[in-house]
PQR file with spaces between the fields and no chain letter, atoms N, CA, C, O and H, PARSE charges and radii, in Angstrom:
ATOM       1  N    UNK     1       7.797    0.676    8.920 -0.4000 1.5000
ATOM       2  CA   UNK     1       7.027   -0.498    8.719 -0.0000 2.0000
ATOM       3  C    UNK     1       6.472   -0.450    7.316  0.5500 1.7000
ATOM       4  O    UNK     1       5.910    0.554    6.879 -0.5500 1.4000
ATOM       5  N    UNK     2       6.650   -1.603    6.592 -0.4000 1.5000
ATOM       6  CA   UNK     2       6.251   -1.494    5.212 -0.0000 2.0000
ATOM       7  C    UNK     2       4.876   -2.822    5.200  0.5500 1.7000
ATOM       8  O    UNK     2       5.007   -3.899    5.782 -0.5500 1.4000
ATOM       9  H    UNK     2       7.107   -2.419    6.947  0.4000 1.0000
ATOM      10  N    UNK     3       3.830   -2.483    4.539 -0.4000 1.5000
ATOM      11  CA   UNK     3       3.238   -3.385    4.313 -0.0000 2.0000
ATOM      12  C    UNK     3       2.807   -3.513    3.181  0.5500 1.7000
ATOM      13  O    UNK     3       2.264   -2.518    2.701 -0.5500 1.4000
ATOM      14  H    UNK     3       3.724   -1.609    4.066  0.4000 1.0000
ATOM      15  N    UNK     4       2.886   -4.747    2.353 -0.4000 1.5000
ATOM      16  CA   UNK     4       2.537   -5.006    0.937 -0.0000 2.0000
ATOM      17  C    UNK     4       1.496   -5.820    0.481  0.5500 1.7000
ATOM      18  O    UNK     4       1.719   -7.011    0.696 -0.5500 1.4000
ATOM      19  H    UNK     4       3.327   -5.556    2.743  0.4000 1.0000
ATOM      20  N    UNK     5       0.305   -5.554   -0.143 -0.4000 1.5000
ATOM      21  CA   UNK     5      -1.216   -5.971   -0.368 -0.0000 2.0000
ATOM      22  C    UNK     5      -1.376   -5.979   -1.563  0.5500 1.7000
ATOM      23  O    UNK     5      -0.932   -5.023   -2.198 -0.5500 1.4000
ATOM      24  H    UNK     5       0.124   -4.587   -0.318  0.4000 1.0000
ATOM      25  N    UNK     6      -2.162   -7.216   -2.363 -0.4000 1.5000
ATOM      26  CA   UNK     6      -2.089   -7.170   -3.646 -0.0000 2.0000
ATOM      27  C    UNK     6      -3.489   -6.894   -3.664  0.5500 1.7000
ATOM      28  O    UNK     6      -3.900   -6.579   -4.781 -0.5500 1.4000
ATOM      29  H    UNK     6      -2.524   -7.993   -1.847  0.4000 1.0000
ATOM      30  N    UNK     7      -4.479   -6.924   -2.604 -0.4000 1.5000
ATOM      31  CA   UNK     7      -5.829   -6.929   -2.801 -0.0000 2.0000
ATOM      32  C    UNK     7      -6.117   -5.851   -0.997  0.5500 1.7000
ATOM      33  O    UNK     7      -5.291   -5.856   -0.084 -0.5500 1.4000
ATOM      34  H    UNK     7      -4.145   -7.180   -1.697  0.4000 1.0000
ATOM      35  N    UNK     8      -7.006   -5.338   -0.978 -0.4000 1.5000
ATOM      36  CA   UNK     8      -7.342   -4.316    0.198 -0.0000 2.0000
ATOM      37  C    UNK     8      -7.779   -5.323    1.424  0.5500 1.7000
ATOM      38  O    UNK     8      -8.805   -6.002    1.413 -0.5500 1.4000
ATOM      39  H    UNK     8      -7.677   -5.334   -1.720  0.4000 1.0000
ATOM      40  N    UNK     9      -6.855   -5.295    2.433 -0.4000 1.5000
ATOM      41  CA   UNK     9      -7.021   -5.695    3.621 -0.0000 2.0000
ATOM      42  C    UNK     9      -7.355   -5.502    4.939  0.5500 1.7000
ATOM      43  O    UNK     9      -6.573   -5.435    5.888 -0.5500 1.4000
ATOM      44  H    UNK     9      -6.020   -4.743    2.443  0.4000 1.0000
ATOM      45  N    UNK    10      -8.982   -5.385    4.959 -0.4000 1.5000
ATOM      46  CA   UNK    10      -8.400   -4.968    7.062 -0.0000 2.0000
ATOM      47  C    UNK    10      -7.842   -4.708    7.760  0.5500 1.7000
ATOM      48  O    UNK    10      -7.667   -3.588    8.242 -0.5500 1.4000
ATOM      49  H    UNK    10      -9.616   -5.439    4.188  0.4000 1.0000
ATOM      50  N    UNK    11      -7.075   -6.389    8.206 -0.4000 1.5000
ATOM      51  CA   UNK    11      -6.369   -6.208    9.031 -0.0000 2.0000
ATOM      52  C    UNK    11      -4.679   -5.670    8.592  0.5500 1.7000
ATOM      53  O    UNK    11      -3.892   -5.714    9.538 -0.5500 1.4000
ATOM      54  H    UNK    11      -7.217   -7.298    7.815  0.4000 1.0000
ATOM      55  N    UNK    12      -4.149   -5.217    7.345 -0.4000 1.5000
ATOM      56  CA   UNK    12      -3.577   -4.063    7.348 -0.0000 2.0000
ATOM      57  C    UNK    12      -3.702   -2.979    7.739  0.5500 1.7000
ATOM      58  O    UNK    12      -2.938   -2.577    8.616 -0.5500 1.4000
ATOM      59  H    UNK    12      -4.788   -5.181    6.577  0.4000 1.0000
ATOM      60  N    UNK    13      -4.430   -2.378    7.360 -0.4000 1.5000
ATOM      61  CA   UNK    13      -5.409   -0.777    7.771 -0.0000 2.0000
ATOM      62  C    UNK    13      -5.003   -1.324    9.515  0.5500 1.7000
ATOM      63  O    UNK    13      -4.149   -0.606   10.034 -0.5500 1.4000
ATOM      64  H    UNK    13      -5.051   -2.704    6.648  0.4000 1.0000
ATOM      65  N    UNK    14      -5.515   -2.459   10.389 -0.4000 1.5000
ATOM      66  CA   UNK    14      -5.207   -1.561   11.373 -0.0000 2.0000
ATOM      67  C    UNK    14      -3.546   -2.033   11.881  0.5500 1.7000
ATOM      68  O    UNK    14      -2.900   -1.425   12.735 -0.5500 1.4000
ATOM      69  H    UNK    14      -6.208   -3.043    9.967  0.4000 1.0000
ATOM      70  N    UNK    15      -3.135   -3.094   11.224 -0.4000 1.5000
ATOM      71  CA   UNK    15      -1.664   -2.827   11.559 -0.0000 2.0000
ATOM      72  C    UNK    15      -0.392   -1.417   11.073  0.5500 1.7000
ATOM      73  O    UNK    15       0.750   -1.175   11.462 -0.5500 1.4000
ATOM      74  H    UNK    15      -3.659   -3.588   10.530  0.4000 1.0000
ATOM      75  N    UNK    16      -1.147   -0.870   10.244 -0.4000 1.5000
ATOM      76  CA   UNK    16      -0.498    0.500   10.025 -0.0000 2.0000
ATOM      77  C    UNK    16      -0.660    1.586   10.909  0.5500 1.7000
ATOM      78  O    UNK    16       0.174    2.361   11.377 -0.5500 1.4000
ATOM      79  H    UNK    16      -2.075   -1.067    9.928  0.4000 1.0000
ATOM      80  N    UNK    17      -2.403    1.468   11.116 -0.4000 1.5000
ATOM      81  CA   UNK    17      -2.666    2.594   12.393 -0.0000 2.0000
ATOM      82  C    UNK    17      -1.915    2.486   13.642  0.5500 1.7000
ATOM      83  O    UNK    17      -1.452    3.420   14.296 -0.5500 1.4000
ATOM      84  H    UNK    17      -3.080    0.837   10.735  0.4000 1.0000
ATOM      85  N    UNK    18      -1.823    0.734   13.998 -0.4000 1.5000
ATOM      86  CA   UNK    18      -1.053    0.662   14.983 -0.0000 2.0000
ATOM      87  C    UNK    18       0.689    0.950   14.973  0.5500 1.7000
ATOM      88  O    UNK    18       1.444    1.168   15.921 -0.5500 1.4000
ATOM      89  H    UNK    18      -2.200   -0.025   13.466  0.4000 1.0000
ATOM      90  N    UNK    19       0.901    0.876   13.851 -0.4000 1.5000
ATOM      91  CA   UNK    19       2.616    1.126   13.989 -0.0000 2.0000
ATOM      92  C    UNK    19       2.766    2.333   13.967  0.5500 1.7000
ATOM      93  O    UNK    19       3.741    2.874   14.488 -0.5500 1.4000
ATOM      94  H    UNK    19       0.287    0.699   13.081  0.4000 1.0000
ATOM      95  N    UNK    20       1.664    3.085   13.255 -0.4000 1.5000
ATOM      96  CA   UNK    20       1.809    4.783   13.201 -0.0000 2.0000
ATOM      97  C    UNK    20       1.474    5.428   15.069  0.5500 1.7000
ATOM      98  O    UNK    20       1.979    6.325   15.745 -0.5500 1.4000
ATOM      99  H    UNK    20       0.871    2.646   12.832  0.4000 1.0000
ATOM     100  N    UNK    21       0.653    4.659   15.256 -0.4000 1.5000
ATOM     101  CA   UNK    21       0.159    5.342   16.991 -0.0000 2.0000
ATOM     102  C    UNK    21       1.341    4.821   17.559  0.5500 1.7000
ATOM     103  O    UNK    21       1.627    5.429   18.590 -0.5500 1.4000
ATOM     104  H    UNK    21       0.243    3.931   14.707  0.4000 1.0000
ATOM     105  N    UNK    22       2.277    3.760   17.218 -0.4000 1.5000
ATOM     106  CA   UNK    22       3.654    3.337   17.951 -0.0000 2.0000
ATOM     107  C    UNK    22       4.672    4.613   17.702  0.5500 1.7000
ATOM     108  O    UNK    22       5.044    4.911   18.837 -0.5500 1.4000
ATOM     109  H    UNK    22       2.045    3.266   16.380  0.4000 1.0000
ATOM     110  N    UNK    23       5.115    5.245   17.040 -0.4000 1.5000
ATOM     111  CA   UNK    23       6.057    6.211   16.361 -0.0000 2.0000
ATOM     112  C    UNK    23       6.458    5.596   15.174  0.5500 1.7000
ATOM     113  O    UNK    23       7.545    6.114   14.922 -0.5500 1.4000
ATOM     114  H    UNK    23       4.812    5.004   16.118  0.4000 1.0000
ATOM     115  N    UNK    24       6.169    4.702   14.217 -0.4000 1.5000
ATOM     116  CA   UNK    24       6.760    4.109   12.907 -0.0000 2.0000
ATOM     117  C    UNK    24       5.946    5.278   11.554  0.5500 1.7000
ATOM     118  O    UNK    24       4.866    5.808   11.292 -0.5500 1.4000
ATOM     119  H    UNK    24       5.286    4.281   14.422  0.4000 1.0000
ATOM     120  N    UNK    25       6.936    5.195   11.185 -0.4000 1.5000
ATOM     121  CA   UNK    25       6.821    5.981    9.862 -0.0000 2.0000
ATOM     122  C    UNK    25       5.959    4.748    8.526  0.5500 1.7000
ATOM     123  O    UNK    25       6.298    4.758    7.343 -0.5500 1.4000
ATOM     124  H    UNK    25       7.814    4.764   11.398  0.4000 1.0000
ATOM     125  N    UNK    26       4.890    3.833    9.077 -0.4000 1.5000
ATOM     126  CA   UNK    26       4.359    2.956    7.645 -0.0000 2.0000
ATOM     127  C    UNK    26       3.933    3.605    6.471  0.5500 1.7000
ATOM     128  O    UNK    26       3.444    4.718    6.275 -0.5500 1.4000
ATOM     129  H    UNK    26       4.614    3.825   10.038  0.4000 1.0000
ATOM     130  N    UNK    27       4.257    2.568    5.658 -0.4000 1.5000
ATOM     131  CA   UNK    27       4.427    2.955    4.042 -0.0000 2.0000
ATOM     132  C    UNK    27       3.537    1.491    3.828  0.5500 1.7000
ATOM     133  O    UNK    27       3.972    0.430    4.275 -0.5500 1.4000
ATOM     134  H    UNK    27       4.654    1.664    5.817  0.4000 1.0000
ATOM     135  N    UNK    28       1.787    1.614    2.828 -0.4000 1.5000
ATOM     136  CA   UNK    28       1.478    0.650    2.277 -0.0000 2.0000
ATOM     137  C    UNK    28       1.796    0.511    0.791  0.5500 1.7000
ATOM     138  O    UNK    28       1.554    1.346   -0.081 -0.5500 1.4000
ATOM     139  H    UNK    28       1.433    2.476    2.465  0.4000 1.0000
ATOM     140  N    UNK    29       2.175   -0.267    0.697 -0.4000 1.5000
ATOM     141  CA   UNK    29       2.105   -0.664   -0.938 -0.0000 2.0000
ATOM     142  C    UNK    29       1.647   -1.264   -1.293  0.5500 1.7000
ATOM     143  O    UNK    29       1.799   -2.401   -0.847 -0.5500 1.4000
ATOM     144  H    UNK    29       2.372   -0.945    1.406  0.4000 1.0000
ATOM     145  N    UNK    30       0.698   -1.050   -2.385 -0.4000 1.5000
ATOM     146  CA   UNK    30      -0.074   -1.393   -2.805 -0.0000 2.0000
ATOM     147  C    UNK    30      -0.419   -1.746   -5.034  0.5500 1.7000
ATOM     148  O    UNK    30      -0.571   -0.917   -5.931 -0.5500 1.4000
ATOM     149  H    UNK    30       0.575   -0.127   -2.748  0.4000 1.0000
ATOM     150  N    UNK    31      -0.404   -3.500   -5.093 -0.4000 1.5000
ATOM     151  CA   UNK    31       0.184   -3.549   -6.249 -0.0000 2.0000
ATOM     152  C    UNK    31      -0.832   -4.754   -6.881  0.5500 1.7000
ATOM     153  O    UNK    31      -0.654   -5.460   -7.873 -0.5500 1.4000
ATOM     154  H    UNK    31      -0.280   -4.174   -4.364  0.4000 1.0000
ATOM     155  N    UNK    32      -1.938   -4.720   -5.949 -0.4000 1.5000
ATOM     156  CA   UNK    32      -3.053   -5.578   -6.501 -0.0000 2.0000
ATOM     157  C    UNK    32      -4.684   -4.949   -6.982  0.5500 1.7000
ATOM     158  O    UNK    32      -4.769   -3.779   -7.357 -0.5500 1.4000
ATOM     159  H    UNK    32      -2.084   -4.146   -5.143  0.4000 1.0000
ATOM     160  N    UNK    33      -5.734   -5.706   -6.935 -0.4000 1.5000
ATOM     161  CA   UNK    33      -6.653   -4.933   -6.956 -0.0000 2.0000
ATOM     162  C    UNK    33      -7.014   -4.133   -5.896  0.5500 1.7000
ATOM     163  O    UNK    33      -6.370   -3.967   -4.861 -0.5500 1.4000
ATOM     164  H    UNK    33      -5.666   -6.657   -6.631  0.4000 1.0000
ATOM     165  N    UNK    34      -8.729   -3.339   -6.385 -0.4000 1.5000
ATOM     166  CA   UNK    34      -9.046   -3.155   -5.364 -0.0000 2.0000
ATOM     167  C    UNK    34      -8.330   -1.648   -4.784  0.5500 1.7000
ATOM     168  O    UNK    34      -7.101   -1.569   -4.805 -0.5500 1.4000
ATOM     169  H    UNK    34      -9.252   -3.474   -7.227  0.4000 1.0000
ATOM     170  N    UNK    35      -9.158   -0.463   -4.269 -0.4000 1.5000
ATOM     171  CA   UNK    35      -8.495    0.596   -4.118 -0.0000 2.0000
ATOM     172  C    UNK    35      -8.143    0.222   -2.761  0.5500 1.7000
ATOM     173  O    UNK    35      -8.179   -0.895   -2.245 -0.5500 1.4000
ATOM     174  H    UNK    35     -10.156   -0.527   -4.253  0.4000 1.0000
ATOM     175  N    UNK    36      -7.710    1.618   -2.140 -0.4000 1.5000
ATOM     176  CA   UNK    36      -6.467    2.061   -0.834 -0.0000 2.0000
ATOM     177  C    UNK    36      -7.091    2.797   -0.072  0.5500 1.7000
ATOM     178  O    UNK    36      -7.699    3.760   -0.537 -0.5500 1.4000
ATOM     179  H    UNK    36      -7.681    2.526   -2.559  0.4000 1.0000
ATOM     180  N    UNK    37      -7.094    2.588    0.974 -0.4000 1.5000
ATOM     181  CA   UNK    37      -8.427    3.152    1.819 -0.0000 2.0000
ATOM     182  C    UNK    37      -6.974    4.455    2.384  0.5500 1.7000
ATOM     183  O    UNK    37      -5.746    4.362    2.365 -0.5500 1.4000
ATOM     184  H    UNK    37      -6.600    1.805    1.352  0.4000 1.0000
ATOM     185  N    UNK    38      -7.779    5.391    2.762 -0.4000 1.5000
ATOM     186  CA   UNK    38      -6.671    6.514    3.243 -0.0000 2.0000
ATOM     187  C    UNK    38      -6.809    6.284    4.550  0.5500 1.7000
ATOM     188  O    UNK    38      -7.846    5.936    5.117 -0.5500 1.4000
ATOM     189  H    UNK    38      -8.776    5.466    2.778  0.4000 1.0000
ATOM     190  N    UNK    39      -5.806    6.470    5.009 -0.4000 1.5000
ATOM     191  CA   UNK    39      -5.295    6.542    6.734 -0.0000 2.0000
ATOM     192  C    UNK    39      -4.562    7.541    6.836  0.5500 1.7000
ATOM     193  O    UNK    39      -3.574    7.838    6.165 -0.5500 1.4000
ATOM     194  H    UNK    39      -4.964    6.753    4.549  0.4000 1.0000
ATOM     195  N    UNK    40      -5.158    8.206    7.893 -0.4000 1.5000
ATOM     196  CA   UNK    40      -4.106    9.483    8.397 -0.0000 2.0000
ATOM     197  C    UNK    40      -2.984    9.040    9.170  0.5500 1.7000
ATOM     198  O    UNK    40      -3.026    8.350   10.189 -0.5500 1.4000
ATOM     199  H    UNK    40      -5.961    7.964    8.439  0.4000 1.0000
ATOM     200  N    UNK    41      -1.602    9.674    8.371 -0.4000 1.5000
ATOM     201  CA   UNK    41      -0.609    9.226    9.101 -0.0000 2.0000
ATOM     202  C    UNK    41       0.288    8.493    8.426  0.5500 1.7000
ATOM     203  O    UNK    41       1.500    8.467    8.640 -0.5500 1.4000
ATOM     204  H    UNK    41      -1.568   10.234    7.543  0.4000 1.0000
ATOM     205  N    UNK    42      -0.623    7.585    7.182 -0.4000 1.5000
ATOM     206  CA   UNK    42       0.452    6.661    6.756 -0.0000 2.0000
ATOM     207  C    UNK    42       0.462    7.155    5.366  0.5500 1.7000
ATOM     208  O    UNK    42      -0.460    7.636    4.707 -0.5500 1.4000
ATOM     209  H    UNK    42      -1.607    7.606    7.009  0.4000 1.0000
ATOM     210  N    UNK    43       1.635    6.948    5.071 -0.4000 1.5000
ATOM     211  CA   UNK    43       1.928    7.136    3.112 -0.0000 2.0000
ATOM     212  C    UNK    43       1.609    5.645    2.357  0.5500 1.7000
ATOM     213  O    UNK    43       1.889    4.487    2.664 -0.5500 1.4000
ATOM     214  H    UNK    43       2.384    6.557    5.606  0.4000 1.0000
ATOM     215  N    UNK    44       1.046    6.122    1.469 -0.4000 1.5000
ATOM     216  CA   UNK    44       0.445    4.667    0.694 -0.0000 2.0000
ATOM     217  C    UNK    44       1.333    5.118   -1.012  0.5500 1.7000
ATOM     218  O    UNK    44       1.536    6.263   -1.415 -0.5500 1.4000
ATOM     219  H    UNK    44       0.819    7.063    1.220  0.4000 1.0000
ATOM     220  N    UNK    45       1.701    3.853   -1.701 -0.4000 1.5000
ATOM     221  CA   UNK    45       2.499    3.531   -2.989 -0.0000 2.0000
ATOM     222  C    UNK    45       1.500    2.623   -3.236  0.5500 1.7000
ATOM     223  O    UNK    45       1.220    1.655   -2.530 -0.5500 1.4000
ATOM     224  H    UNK    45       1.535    2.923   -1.373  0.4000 1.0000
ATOM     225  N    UNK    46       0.755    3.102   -4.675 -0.4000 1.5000
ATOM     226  CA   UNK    46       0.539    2.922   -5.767 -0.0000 2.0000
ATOM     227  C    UNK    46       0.855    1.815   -7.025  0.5500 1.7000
ATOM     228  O    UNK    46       0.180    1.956   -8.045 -0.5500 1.4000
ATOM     229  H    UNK    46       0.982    3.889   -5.249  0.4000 1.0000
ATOM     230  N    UNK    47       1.687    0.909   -6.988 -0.4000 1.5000
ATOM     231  CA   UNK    47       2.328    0.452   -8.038 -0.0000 2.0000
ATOM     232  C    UNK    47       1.662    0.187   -9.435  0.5500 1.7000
ATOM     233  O    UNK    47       2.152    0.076  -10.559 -0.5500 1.4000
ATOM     234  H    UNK    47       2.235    0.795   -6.160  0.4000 1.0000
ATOM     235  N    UNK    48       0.677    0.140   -9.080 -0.4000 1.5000
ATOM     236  CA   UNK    48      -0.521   -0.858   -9.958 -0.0000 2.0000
ATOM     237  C    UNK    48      -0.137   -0.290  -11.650  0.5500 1.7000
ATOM     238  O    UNK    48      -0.049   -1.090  -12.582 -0.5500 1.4000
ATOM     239  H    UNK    48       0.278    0.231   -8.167  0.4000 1.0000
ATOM     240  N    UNK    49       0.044    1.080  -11.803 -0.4000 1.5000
ATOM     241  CA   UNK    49      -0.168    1.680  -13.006 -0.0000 2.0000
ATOM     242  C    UNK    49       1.509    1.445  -13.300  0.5500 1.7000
ATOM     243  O    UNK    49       1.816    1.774  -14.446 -0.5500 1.4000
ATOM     244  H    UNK    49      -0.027    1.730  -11.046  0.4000 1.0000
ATOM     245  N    UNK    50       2.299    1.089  -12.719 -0.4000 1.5000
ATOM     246  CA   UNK    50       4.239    1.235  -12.473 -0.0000 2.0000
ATOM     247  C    UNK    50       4.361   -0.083  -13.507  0.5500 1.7000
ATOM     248  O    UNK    50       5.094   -0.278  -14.476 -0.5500 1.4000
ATOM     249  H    UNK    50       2.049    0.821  -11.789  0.4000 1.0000
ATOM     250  N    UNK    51       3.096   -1.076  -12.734 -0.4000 1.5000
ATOM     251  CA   UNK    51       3.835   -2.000  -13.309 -0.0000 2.0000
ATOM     252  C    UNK    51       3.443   -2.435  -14.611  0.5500 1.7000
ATOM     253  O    UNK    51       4.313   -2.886  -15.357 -0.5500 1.4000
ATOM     254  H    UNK    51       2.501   -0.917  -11.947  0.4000 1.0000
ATOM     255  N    UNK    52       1.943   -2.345  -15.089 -0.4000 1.5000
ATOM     256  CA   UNK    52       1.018   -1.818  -16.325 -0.0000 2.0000
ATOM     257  C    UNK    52       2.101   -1.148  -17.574  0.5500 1.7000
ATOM     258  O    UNK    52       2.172   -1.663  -18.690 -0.5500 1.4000
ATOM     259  H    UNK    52       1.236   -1.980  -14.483  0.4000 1.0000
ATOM     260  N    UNK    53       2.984    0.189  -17.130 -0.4000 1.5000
ATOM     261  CA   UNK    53       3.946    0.469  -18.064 -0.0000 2.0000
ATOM     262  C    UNK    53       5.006   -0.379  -18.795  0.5500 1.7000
ATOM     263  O    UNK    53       5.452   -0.333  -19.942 -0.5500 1.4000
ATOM     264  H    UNK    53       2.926    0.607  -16.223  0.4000 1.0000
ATOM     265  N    UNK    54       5.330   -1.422  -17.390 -0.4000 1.5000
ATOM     266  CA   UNK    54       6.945   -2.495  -17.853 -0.0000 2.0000
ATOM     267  C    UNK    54       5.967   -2.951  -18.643  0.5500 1.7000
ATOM     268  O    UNK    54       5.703   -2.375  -19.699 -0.5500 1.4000
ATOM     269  H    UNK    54       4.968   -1.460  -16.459  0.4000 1.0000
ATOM     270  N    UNK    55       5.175   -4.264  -18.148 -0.4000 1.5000
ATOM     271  CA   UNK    55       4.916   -4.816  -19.301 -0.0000 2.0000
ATOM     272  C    UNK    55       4.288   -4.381  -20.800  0.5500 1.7000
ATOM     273  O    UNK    55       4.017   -5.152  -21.721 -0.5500 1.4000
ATOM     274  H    UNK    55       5.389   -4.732  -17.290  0.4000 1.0000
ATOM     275  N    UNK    56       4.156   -3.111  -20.777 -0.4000 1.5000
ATOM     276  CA   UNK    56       3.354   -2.361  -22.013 -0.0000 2.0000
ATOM     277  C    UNK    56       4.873   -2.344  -22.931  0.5500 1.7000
ATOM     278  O    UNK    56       5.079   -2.488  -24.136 -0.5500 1.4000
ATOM     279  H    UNK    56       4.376   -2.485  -20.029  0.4000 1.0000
ATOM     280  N    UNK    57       5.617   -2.149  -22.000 -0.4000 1.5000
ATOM     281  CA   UNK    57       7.673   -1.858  -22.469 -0.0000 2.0000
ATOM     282  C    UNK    57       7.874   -2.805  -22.921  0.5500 1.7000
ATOM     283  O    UNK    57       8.161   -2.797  -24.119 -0.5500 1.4000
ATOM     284  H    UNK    57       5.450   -2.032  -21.021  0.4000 1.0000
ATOM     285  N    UNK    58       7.843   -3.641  -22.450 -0.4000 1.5000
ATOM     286  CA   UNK    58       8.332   -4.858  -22.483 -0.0000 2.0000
ATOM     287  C    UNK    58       7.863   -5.904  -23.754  0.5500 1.7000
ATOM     288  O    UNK    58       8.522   -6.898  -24.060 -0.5500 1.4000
ATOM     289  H    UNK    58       7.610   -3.648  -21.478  0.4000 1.0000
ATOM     290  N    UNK    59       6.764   -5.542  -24.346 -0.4000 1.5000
ATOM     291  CA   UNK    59       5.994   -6.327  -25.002 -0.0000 2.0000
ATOM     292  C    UNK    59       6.448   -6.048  -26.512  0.5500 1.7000
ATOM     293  O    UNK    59       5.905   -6.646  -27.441 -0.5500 1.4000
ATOM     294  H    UNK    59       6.230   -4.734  -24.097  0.4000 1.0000
């Protein structure tokens, strides 16, 4: 289960807990403001600084 947030959401946090208490392996990604709350269980991605580089490249 992948879920993607440009800003920190609630009701993410508990749709991850719930897919993780299901057997799903969730992955948040995360590419807006606003930090990433930790949840045990789930792997969280970062992009924010990923994408800060292209356009630094790019320019």
């Amino acid at each position: 289960m992948v879920e993607i947030d440009f800003a920190p959401v609630p009701a993410s946090a508990q749709k991850l807990a719930f897919s993780r208490d299901a057997g799903a392996y969730p992955l948040w990604v995360r590419c807006g403001k606003g930090g990433i709350k930790k949840i045990g269980g789930v792997m969280a991605l970062d992009i924010r600084d990923a994408g800060r580089g292209v356009r630094e490249a790019s320019s």
